[in-house]
C-alpha positions, -999 to +999 in steps of 0.1 A: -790-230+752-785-193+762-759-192+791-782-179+815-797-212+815-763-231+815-757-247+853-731-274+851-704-280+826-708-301+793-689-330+781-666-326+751-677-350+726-649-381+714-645-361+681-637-331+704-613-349+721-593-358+693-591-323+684-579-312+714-549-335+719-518-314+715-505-336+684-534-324+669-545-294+683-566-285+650-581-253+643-599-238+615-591-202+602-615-185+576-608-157+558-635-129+549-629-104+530-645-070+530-654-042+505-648-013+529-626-004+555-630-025+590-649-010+613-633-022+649-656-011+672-692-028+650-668-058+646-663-062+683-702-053+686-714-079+665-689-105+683-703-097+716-737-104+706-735-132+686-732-148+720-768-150+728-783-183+724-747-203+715-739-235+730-710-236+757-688-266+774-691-243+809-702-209+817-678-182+805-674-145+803-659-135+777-636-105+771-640-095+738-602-076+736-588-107+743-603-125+713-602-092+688-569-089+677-558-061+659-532-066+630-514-031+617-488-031+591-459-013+612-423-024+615-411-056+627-391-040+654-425-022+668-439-054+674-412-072+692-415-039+717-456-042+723-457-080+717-492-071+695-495-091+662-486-074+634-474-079+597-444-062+597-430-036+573-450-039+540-448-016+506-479-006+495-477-020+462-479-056+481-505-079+468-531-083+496-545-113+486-503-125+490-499-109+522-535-125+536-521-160+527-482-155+543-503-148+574-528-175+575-499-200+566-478-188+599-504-187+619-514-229+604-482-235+619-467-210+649-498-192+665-522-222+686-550-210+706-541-202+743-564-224+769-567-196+791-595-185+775-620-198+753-608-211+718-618-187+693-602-156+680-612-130+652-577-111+637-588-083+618-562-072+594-576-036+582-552-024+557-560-055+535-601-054+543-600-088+555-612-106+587-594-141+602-620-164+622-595-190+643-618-217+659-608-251+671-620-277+655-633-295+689-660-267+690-675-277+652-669-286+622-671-266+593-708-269+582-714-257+620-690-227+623-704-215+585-736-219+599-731-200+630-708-172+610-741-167+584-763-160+615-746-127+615-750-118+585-776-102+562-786-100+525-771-074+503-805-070+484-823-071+518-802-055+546-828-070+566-829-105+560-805-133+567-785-151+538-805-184+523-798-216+541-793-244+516-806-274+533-801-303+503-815-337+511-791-364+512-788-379+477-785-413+493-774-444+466-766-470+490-798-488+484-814-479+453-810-492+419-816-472+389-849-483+382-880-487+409-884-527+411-876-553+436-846-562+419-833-531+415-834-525+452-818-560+459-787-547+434-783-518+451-780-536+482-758-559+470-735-532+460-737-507+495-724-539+511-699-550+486-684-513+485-686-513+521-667-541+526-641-532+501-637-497+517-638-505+547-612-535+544-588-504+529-593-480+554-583-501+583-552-514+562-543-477+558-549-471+597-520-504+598-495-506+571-510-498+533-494-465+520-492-449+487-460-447+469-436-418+481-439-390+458-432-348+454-459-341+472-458-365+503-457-356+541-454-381+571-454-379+603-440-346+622-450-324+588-477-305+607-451-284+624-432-276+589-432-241+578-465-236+559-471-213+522-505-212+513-521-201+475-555-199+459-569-212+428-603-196+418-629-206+400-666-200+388-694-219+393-703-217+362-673-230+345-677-259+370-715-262+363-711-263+317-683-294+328-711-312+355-738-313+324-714-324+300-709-357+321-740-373+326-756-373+366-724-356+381-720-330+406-699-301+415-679-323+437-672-349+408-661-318+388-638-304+417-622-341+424-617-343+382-599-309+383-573-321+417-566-353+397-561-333+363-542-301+384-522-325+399-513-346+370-500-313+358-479-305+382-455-337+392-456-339+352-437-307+353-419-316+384-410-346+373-415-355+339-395-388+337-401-405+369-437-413+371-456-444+360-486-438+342-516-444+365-499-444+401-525-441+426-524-410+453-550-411+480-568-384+494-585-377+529-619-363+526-639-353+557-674-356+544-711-340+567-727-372+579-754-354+590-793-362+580-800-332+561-766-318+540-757-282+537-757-256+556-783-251+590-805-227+605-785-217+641-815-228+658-820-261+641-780-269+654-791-262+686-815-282+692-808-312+713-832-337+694-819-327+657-802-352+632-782-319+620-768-312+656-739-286+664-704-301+668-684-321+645-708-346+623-682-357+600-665-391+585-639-396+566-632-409+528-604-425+513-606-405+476-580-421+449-568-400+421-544-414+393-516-396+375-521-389+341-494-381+314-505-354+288-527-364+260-556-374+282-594-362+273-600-337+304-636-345+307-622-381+319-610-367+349-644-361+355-655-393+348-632-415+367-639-392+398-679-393+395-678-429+395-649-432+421-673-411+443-705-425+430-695-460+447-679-443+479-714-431+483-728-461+482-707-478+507-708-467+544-672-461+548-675-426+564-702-443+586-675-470+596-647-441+597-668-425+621-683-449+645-644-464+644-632-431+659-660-426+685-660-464+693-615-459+698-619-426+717-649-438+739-630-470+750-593-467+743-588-426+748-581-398+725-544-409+720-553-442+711-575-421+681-550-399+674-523-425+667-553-441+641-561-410+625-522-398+622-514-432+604-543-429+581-529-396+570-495-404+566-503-433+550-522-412+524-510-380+499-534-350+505-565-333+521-593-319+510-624-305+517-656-286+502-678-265+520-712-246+502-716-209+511-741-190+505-753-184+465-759-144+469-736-121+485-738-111+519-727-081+544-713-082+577-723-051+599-736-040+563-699-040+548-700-061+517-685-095+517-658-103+493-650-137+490-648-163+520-619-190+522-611-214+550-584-239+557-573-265+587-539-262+608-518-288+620-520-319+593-491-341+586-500-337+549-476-321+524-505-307+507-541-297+522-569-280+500-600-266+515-629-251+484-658-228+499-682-212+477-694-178+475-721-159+453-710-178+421-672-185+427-652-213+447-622-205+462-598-234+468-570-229+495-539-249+491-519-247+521-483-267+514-449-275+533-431-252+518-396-273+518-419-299+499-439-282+475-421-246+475-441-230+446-482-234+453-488-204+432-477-226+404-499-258+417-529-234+418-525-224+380-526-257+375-559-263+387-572-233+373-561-248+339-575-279+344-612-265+344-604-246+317-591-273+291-621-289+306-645-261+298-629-258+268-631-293+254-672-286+261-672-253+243-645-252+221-651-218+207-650-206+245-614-182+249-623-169+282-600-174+310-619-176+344 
């Protein structure tokens, strides 16, 4: 609704709620990078107006300085005398992409969003071309808030048309059996509610007192306010894409779940080479869209009231296993165990049960009886992750050329969080770390990179190229 129309304030939803508790206090930061130099003053321009026709919990002007934060590279001293944000002193040979993710890692843990104003900021940090969007998780969830950031973009082919919405249908298994008979349809049945009963079972034992074995890379309780270092793997699509059709039926998500349990393999095999059992199980949290129609949304399709794709935060959660491996194993059967690992999660209805649990506890019990839940569950657990589809072509803001998008969650008592968003052929994955845990991500990131190539590589042997 425009805010001309708005006359009385508007609930916060349970899963806003949650977010807002000040254990939690979550809030997303993307990072967008730009071909040309920042152009404040269209930035601030296309803020301002991006207002028309958004959603608010009451009516609000908005001062647009307040939100636009300025980030120059001047001394450290300069910036304790004006109390603006700044980098600090930087040599010019710094790597930007380096510099971009020491700054989103302090601000994950030292910078929350004041209240005396509404809960969004945009940092633009001009001498490395890149803009920070900081929004608190109560407002949306990340199919919303890449769905409202695309509404204010444009094509770079078509300077007049806004970037393709993929709207996929949900590729729903719960119910159906491979082939179309009765019996068929009475397996698949037979198997949503088996899963679901399983899954479900495990997730309230992890809410309770079921944990994975302590490890290298585990947090617990009080890690979210741990010093942060964050690092980026990259990838293309189309690495990820020859690996998906040389295992039958999976998707780009099997593929990314086969490279974390391969990249991690990797990694506590180099960390620790002598102390790990074959097979030991770490858990991941996944915060999966629950909403009818996946991918991303037209603005006004969120908007509307009646819509099974509504604004806000449509998500559920998933209890993902992956397995250490020592060396020797065939990479394409990371894939493999991940597709049908995720294959029966999607035919259970444990996000379904995740969420209703979490409304159903927030509704009736408050938002600190939730938090206490959801903090147990990830403590109880090893890492999180997350995948979000941007658009396939590449897009301008304020006709400046978009290089790369990458996003990431604050305030997790996880060790090890990973956030991949897509962009015009490539997937970025963000790993944001405890430092004092994992103190080398740039090394954890190789190691994923590697993984999708040995896996690319045991498709096309002849294939040398490094991604």
């Amino acid at each position: 609704m425009g805010s001309s129309e708005i006359t009385s304030d508007e609930p916060v939803t349970p899963a806003g709620r949650l977010f807002l508790r000040p254990e939690m206090d979550t809030i997303i930061h993307c990072a967008i990078g730009v071909k040309n130099h920042i152009d404040v003053d269209l930035i601030k321009s296309i803020v301002r107006n991006s207002h028309d026709g958004v959603e608010y919990w009451r009516r609000t002007e908005v001062d647009i300085d307040k939100h636009v934060i300025i980030v120059d590279p001047i001394s450290k001293d300069a910036a304790a005398d004006d109390g603006d944000h700044h980098l600090g002193s930087l040599d010019k040979n710094d790597d930007a992409e380096r510099i971009v993710n020491e700054y989103l890692a302090d601000l994950s843990v030292s910078t929350p969003l004041s209240a005396d104003k509404p809960l969004w900021e945009v940092h633009l940090l001009l001498e490395q071309n890149c803009i920070v969007l900081r929004i608190h998780h109560a407002l949306g969830d990340g199919i919303s808030l890449m769905s409202m950031f695309l509404a204010d973009c444009r094509k770079s082919e078509d300077p007049t048309a806004v970037p393709t919405v993929t709207t996929v249908g949900r590729r729903d298994s719960r119910i159906r059996g491979s082939d179309n008979g009765c019996l068929a349809v009475l397996l698949g049945f037979l198997k949503m509610v088996f899963f679901s009963i399983v899954f479900c079972i495990e997730f309230a034992l992890r809410g309770w007192w079921l944990s994975d074995r302590k490890t290298l890379i585990s947090g617990g309780s009080g890690l979210e306010l741990w010093p942060r270092k964050m690092a980026t793997a990259k990838f293309w699509i189309e690495d990820m894409k020859v690996v998906k059709e040389a295992v039958g039926n999976a998707t780009i998500n099997d593929v990314l779940f086969g490279v974390i349990s391969s990249g991690l393999s990797r990694y506590l095999d180099h960390r620790s080479p002598n102390g790990l059992s074959d097979g030991l199980r770490l858990t991941g949290v996944a915060m999966v869209n629950l909403r009818e129609q996946q991918g991303l949304k037209d603005m006004s399709e969120l908007m509307k009231n009646t819509s099974g794709s509504r604004w806000g935060n449509k998500v559920g959660l998933l209890l993902l296993p992956v397995y250490y491996q020592k060396p020797g194993v065939d990479p394409l059967e990371y894939v493999r165990r991940a597709k049908k690992m995720i294959c029966r999660k999607k035919r259970s209805l444990e996000a379904h049960f995740s969420h209703f649990i979490g409304h159903l506890i927030t509704s009736w019990l408050g938002s600190k009886a939730a938090y206490i839940l959801n903090n147990r569950v990830i403590c109880n657990t090893s890492f999180t992750i997350s995948n979000v589809f941007g658009p396939k072509e590449e897009i301008t803001l304020g006709g400046n050329p978009i290089t790369f998008l990458r996003g990431n969650t604050s305030t997790i008592p996880h060790a090890l969080s990973m956030n991949m968003v897509s962009y015009a052929g490539r997937a970025d994955l963000q790993i944001l770390v405890a430092k004092d845990i994992i103190p080398d991500p740039e090394f954890l990131a190789k190691c994923f990179e590697g993984a999708l190539l040995e896996m690319k590589k045991a498709v096309t042997p002849s294939c040398s190229k490094i991604s």
